[in-house]
C-alpha positions as CSV (number, residue, x, y, z in Angstrom):
1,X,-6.0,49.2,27.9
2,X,-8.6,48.4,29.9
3,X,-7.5,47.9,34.4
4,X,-9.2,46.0,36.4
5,X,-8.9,45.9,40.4
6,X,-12.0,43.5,41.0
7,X,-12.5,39.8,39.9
8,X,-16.2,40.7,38.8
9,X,-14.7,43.6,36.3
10,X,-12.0,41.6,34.7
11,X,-14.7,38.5,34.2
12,X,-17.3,40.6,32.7
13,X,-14.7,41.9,30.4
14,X,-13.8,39.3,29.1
15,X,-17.4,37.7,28.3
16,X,-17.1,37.3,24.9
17,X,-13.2,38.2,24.1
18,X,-12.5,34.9,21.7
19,X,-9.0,33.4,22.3
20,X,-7.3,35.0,25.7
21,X,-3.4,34.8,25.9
22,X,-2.4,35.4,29.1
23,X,0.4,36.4,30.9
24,X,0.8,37.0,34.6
25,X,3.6,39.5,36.5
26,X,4.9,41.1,39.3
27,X,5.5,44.3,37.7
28,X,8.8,46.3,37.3
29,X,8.4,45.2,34.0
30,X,11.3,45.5,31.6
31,X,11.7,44.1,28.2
32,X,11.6,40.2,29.2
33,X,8.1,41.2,30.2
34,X,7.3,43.1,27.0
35,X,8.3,40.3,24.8
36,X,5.8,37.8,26.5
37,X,3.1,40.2,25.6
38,X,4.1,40.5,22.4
39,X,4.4,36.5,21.8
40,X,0.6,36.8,23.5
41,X,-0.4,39.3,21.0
42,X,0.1,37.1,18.2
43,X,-1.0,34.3,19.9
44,X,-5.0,35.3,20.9
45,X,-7.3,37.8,20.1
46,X,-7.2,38.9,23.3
47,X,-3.8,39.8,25.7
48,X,-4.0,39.6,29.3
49,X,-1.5,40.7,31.9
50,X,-1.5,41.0,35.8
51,X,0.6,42.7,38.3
52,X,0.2,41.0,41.8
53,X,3.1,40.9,44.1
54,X,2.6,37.3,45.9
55,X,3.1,37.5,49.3
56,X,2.8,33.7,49.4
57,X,5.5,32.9,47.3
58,X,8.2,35.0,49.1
59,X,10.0,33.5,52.2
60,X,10.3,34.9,56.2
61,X,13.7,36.6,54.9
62,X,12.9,37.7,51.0
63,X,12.2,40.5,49.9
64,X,8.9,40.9,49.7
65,X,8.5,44.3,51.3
66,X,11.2,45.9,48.9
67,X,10.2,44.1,45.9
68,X,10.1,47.2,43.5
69,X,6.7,48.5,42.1
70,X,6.3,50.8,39.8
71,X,2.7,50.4,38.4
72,X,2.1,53.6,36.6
73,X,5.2,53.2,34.4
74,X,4.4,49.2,34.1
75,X,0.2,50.5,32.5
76,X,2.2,52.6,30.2
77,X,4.6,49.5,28.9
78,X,1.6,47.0,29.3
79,X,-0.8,49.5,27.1
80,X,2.4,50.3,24.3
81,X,2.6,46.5,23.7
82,X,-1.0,46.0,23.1
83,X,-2.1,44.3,26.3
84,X,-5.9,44.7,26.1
85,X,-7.0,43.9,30.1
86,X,-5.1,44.5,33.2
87,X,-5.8,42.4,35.9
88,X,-4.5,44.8,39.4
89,X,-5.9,43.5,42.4
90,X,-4.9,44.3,46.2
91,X,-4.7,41.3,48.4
92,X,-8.0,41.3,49.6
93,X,-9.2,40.5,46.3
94,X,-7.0,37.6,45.4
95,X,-7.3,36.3,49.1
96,X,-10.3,37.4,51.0
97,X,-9.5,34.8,53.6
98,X,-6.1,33.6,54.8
99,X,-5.0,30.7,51.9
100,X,-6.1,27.4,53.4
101,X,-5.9,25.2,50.5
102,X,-2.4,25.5,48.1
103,X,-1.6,23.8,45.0
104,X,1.5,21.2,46.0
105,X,3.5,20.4,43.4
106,X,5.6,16.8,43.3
107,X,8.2,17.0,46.3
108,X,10.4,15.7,43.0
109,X,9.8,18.8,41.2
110,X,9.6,21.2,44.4
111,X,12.5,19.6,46.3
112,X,15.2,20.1,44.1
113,X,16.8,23.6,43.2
114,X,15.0,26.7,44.0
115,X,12.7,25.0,45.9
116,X,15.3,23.5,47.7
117,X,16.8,26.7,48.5
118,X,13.5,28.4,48.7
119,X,11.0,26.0,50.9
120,X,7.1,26.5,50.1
121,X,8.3,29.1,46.9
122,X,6.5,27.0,44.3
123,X,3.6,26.2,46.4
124,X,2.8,29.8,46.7
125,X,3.4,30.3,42.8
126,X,1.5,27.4,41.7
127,X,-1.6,28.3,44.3
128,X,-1.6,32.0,42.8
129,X,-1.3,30.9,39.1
130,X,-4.1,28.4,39.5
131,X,-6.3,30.9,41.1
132,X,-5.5,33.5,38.3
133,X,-5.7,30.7,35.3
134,X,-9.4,30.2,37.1
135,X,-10.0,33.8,36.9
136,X,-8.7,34.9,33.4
137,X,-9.7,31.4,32.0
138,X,-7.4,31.9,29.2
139,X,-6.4,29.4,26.2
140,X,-2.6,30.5,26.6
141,X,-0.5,31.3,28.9
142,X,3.1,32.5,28.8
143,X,6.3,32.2,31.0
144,X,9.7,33.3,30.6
145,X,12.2,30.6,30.3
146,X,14.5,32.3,33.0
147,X,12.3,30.6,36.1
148,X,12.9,27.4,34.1
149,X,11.8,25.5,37.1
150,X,8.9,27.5,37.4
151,X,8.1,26.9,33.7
152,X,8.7,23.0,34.4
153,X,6.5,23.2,37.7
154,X,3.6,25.2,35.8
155,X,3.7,23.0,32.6
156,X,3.4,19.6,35.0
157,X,1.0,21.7,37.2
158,X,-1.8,22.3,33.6
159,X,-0.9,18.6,32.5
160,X,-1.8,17.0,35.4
161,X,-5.1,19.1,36.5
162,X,-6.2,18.6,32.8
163,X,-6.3,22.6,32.4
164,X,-7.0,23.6,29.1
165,X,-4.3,25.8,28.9
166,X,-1.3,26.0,26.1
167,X,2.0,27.0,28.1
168,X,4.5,28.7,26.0
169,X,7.8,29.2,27.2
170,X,9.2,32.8,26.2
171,X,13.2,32.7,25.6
172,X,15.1,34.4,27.9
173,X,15.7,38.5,27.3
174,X,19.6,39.3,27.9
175,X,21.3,43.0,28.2
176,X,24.0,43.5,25.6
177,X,26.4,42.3,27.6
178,X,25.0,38.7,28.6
179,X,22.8,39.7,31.8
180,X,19.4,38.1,31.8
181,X,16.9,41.1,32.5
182,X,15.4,41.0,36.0
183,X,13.6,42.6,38.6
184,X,16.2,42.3,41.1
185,X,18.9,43.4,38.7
186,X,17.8,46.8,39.8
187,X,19.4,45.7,43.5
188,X,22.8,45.9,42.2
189,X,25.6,48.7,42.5
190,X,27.7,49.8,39.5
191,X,30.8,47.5,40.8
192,X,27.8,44.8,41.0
193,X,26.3,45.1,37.7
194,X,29.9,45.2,36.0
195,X,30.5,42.0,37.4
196,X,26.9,40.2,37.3
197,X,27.4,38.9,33.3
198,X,30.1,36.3,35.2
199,X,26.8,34.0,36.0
200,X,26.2,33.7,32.3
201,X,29.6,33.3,31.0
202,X,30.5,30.7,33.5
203,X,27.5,28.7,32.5
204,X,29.1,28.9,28.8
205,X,32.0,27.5,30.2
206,X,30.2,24.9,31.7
207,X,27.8,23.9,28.0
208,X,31.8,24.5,26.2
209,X,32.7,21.4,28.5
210,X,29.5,19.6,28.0
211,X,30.5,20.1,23.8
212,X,33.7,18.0,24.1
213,X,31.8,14.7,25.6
214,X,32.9,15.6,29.3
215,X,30.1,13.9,31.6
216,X,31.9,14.0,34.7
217,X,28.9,16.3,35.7
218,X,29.9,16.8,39.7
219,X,33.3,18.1,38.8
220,X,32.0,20.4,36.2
221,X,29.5,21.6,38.6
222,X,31.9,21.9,41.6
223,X,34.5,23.9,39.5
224,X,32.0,26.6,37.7
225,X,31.2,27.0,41.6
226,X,34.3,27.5,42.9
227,X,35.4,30.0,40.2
228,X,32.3,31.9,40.5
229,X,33.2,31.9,44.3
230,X,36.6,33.3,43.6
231,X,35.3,36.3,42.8
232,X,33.3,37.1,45.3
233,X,29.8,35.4,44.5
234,X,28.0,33.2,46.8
235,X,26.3,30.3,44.7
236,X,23.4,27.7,46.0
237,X,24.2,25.6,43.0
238,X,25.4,25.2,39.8
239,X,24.0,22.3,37.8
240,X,23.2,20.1,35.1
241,X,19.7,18.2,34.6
242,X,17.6,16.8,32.2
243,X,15.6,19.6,30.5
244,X,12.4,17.9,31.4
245,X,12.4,17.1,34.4
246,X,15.4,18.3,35.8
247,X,16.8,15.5,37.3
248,X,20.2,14.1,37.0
249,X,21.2,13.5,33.8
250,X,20.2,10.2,31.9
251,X,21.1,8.8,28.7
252,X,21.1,11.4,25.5
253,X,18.5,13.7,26.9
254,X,19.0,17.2,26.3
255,X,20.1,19.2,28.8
256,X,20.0,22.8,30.5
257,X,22.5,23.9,33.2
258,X,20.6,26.1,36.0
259,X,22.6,28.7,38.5
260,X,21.7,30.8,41.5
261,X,23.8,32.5,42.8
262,X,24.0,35.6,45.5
263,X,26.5,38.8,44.5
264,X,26.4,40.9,47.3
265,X,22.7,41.0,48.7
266,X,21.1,40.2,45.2
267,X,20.1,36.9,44.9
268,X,20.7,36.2,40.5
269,X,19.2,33.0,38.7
270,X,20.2,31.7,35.0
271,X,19.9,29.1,32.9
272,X,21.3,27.5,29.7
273,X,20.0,25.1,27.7
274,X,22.9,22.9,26.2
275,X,23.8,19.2,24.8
């Protein structure tokens, strides 16, 4: 595996590399990550990955500064899975001037949710994947289905810029006993961990409802909250959209039930597609 810290090494690289799959990180990669690579590898000739912590994307009170980073034992994963190119750069390379022009997504899209919760989040994420989809300039690119509103954002984001870009969404990569694999997973304490699968088993309860015809959506909603409240988490929102566009439901679409919720200092995100 090849790294690259500088935009002119990773272009010249890539001169010439046929079909580029690509697919971007933060690092503290665990296996959600290497199962995007490994969708890439049989997606392209050539498998891309980056690790760029984006300051942009993070609010005054994230955590930005503690976001973990382990680079060393990320190359070693990255290069096991068959990445090809690794695309490292410090800040300076990604923004040689302070960011004056951002990608804005629809206030429809960006106003509900996370980025609801988390003002200016998906401008920072669509501004740094546009700027790396215009460095790599692959034919794929692939996200994990856990940011589903990322996914959503990024998919409307290629549509409507007319970037010749596939987006495949990777399923979501669980521990044995329900938790979906994160980065900040690493954040909780034993008593934590033990009780983090909750978030996913609540939204069970929640697509079990949704089976029998129930559409009383609010009370659903309000009630997975208060029981996730009950013991001791602190939830933004439970709820219930259409999978495409995550607005309230309509009709027959299908559906997917999204959660964030804070256990102790450790903000958690899920989702579950259902209906």
């Amino acid at each position: 595996m090849q790294i690259h810290t500088t935009i002119a090494s990773l272009r010249a690289a890539l001169s010439g590399a046929g079909r580029i799959a690509f697919a971007p990180t933060m690092g503290n990669l665990h296996a959600g990550h290497v199962s995007l690579m490994q969708t890439a590898r049989q997606a392209a000739d050539t498998v891309v990955s980056s690790i760029f912590v984006n300051r942009i994307q993070f609010g005054p009170n994230e955590d930005f500064d503690c976001y973990p980073r382990t680079f060393q034992a990320d190359c070693a994963q990255l290069e096991a899975v068959g990445v090809d190119h690794l695309f490292a750069p410090d800040e300076a390379e990604l923004y040689p001037s302070p960011q004056q022009y951002f990608v804005l997504p629809s206030p429809a899209h960006d106003g509900i949710l996370e980025g609801k919760i988390r003002p200016g989040h998906f401008q920072g994420v669509a501004t740094v994947v546009t700027k790396l989809f215009n460095i790599v300039q692959p034919q794929v690119a692939l996200f994990g289905k856990k940011d589903y509103q990322q996914l959503m954002v990024i998919r409307n984001m290629v549509r409507e810029l007319n970037l010749p870009i596939e987006i495949i969404g990777c399923e979501i990569v669980r521990a044995p006993d329900g938790l979906a694999l994160s980065s900040r997973n690493g954040y909780l304490d034993a008593a934590q961990r033990a009780e983090a699968p909750r978030l996913q088993a609540t939204l069970q309860e929640v697509a079990r409802a949704l089976a029998t015809g129930r559409r009383d959506y609010s009370v659903i909603e309000q009630n997975a909250m208060q029981q996730l409240a009950a013991h001791g988490w602190h939830p933004d929102y439970i709820a219930i959209r259409n999978r495409h566009d995550l607005q309230a439901p309509q009709g027959n679409a299908a559906l997917v039930i999204l959660a964030a919720a804070r256990l102790g200092d450790t903000r958690l995100i899920d989702n579950l597609e259902a209906g």
